[in-house]
N, C-alpha and C positions, 0 to 999 in steps of 0.2 A: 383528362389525364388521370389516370387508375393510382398511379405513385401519389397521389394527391390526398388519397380517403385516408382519415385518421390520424394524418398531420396538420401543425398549426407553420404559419410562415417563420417561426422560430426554428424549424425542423427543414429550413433551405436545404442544408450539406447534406442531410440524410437521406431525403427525396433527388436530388439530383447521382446522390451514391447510389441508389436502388436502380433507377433509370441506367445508369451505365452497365451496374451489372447484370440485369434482365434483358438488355437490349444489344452490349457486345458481344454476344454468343453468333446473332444471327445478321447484324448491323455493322456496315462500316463506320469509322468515328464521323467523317462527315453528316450521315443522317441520324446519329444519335447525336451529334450537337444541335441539330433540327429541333429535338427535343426536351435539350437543355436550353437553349435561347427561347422557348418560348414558357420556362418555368420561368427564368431571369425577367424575361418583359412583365410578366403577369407580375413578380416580385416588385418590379419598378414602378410600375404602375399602383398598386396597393402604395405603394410609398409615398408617391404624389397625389393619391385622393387621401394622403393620412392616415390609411390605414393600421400604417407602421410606425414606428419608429424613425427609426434607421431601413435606405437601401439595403435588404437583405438578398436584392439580386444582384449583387458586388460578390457573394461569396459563391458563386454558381461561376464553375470556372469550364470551359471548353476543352473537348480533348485534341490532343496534338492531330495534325490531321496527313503531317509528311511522312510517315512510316506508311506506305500502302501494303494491304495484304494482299501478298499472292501463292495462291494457293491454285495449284494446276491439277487437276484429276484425270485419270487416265479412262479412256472406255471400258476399259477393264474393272477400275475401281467404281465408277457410276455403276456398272450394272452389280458388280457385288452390293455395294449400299443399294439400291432398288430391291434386290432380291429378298433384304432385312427388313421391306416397308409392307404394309398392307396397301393393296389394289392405286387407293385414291392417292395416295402419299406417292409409289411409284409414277402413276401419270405424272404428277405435280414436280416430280426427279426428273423425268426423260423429259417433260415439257420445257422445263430449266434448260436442258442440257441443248438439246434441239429445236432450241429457237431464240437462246441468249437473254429468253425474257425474265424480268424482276421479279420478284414473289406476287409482290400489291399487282402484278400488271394479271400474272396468273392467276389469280384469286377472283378478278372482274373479268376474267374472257367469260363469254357466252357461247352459246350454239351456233345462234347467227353469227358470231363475230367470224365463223370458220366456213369459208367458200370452196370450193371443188380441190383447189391447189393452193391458196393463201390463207392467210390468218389475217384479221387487221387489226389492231390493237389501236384504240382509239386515243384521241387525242387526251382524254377526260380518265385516262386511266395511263395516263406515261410520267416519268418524270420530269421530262422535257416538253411537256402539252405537245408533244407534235405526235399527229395520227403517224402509225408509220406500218406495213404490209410487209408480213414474212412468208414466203413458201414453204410450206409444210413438206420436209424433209421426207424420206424415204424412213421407215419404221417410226415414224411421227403420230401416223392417223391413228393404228389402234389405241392408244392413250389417248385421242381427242375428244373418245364417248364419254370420257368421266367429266368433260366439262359440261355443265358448270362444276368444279369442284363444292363438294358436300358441306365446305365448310362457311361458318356464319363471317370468321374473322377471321385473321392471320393466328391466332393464338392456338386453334386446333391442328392447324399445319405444321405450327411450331412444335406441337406436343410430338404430335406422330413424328418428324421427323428428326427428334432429340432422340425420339426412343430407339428408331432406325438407325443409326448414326455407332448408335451404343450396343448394341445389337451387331449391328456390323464391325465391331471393335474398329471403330473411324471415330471417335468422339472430337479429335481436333478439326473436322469438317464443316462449316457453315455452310448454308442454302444458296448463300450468294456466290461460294466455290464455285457452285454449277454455271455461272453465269462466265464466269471466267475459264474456266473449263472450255465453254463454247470454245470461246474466241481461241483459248492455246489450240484445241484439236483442229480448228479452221484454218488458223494459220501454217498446221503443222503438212495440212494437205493441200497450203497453197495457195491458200487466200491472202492477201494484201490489204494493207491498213484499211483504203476506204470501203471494201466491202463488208469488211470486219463491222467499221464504225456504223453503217447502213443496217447492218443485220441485227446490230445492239440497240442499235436507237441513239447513238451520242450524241449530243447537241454539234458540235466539230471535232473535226480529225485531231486536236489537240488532245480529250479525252483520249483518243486510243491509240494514243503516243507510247504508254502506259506498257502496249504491249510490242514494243517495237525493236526492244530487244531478242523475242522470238522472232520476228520478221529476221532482223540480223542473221541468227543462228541456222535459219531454214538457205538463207544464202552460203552462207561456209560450209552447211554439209554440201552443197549443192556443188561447189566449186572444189569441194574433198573428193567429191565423186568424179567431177569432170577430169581432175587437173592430179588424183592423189593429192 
């Protein structure tokens, strides 16, 4: 853990302060509490072999996790911000965009992972351990030469796409917009919750409940159009 070097466990709040705010830019609170519970265990643990004092993993607190962000981007606005990116950083944008997948998942595709018409994202690279085969979209392929992307970790992607972002005067945009982007444009042409939930990878249709107020709205224009 990086937030770690040059603090002592007396420096809990400040380490778990840095972590939030290096990590909410591009992180839901769900997976940066991922990161705060595993500062809190290491604290606990220091505690019970006496390291410490006192539990100083008592002061490492969780973020709320019921305010979800939604952030829906238009086709229009994906390709402005791509157009603000260099080469590898736009793949790693349209790949986002047209195929719903995670950052960690894009960052581990390979050559071979990409078949004539599919993509398979392995089991060992998903958040839910489940392999799961996406069809590679129409304007998908030429973005698919820059895999493997160039980069060592997430933090160069992160760079490039902070700067993109800013560049594109979009700075309130996170990488995981993209991912939610999908599923609004999918729904908006017609897709239905469980295809939605198949193409994202969700463990159950319960996840992508989440967007099911768009499913709603696609029904009332629908019935706007039929009925005025």
């Amino acid at each position: 853990m990086p937030w770690l070097q040059g603090h002592k466990a007396s420096d809990a709040r400040i380490v778990a302060a840095k972590i939030v705010r290096d990590m909410r830019p591009e992180y839901e609170a769900a997976t940066i509490n991922r990161s705060l519970a595993a500062l809190k265990k290491g604290l606990s643990l220091a505690f019970d072999a006496g390291l410490t004092s006192t539990n100083l993993g008592l002061v490492v607190k969780s973020l709320p996790t019921h305010n979800k962000r939604e952030i829906f981007l238009t086709f229009e606005q994906v390709s402005h911000l791509a157009e603000s990116a260099p080469e590898p950083v736009q793949a790693a944008i349209w790949i986002a965009l047209l195929t719903g997948c995670r950052r960690g998942e894009i960052l581990k595709m390979r050559a071979e992972d990409i078949g004539r018409d599919t993509i398979t994202i392995h089991s060992g690279n998903t958040k839910t351990r489940r392999t799961r085969v996406i069809p590679i979209a129409p304007g998908l392929r030429q973005w698919l030469k820059y895999v493997p992307l160039p980069y060592k970790d997430y933090e160069g992607l992160k760079s490039g796409f902070q700067r993109a972002r800013i560049k594109a005067e979009m700075p309130w945009v996170n990488f995981h917009d993209l991912r939610h982007s999908c599923a609004s444009i999918l729904m908006a042409k017609g897709a239905d919750l469980y295809t939605v939930s198949k193409i994202l990878g969700h463990s159950t249709i319960t996840t992508t409940q989440r967007y099911a107020h768009l499913e709603v709205s696609q029904q009332r224009a629908a019935l706007k159009r039929a009925f005025g």
